[in-house]
Every structure is written in structure tokens, then in C-alpha cells.
N, C-alpha and C positions, 0 to 999 in steps of 0.2 A: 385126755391130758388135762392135767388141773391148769388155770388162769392165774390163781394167786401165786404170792408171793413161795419163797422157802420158805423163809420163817411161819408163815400161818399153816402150810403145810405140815410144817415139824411139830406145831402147836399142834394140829389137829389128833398126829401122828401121838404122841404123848400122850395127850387125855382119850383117844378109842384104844390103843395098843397097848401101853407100856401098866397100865394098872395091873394085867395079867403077869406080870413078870414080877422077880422076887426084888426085895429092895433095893438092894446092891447093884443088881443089875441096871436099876431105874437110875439110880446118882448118876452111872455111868451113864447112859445114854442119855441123859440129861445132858452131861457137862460136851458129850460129842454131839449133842444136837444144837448147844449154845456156839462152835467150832464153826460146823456147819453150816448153820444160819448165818453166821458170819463172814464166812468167807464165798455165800453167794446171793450175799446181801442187795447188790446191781442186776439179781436175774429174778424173772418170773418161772415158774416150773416148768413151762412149757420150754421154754429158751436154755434149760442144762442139757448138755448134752455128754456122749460117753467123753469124747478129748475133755472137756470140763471137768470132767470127774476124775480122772486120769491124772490132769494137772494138778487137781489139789490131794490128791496120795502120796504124788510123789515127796513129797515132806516127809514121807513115813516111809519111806522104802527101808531105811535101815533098821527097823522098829517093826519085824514082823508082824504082831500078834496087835499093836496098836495098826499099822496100816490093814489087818485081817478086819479090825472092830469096824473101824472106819468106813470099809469097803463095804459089809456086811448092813452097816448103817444105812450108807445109801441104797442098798438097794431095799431096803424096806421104803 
């Protein structure tokens, strides 16, 4: 399990991952990794847990294909 923060996670996640992916897809996952980072700004990676992840979907439950992105997101 990683130590650091989300956010240095997402950072890391961006610069090894996301270069392989086509542009468009990059803005996206950009702008839901700034979301993300966001909203588990008070946790280290170790400390997110599934109910955590859970709670912050639920924003998107009527918004399939954004709660699909989402969910997808975290789990990379």
C-alpha cells in the first residue's frame, strides 16, 4: 500500500500511465484526477477505503457513464 498522499499518487499515476493514452482521453482524466484529489485531500492512500470510495460516487449515481469514468478512475 502506498504512504503518500492522493494527490502525489494521481501525480505519479499521470506522468507513468496517462502518456500511453490518446489526448482527449488525457484532459479527461486529468480534470477527474483534479476531482479526485480533491475530495480525498484529508486521506493518505493507505487510509481510502471501499465505503470511501463509494461515498464519493454517490454524486454520480444519476450520471452513469460519469459515475462509470469515475469508478474506473479509481480503480487504476
Amino acid at each position: 500500500a502506498r504512504t503518500g498522499s492522493v494527490a502525489q499518487l494521481i501525480a505519479d499515476w499521470e506522468d507513468e500511465v496517462m502518456p500511453g493514452h490518446a489526448e482527449h482521453t488525457q484532459t479527461d482524466e486529468k480534470a477527474r484526477g483534479k476531482v479526485i484529489a480533491a475530495a480525498f485531500a484529508d486521506y493518505l492512500c493507505a487510509e481510502v477505503e471501499t465505503p470511501d470510495c463509494a461515498t464519493f460516487l454517490q454524486q454520480y449515481r444519476t450520471k452513469p457513464r460519469t459515475h462509470n469514468a469515475y469508478r474506473a478512475q479509481l480503480r487504476e
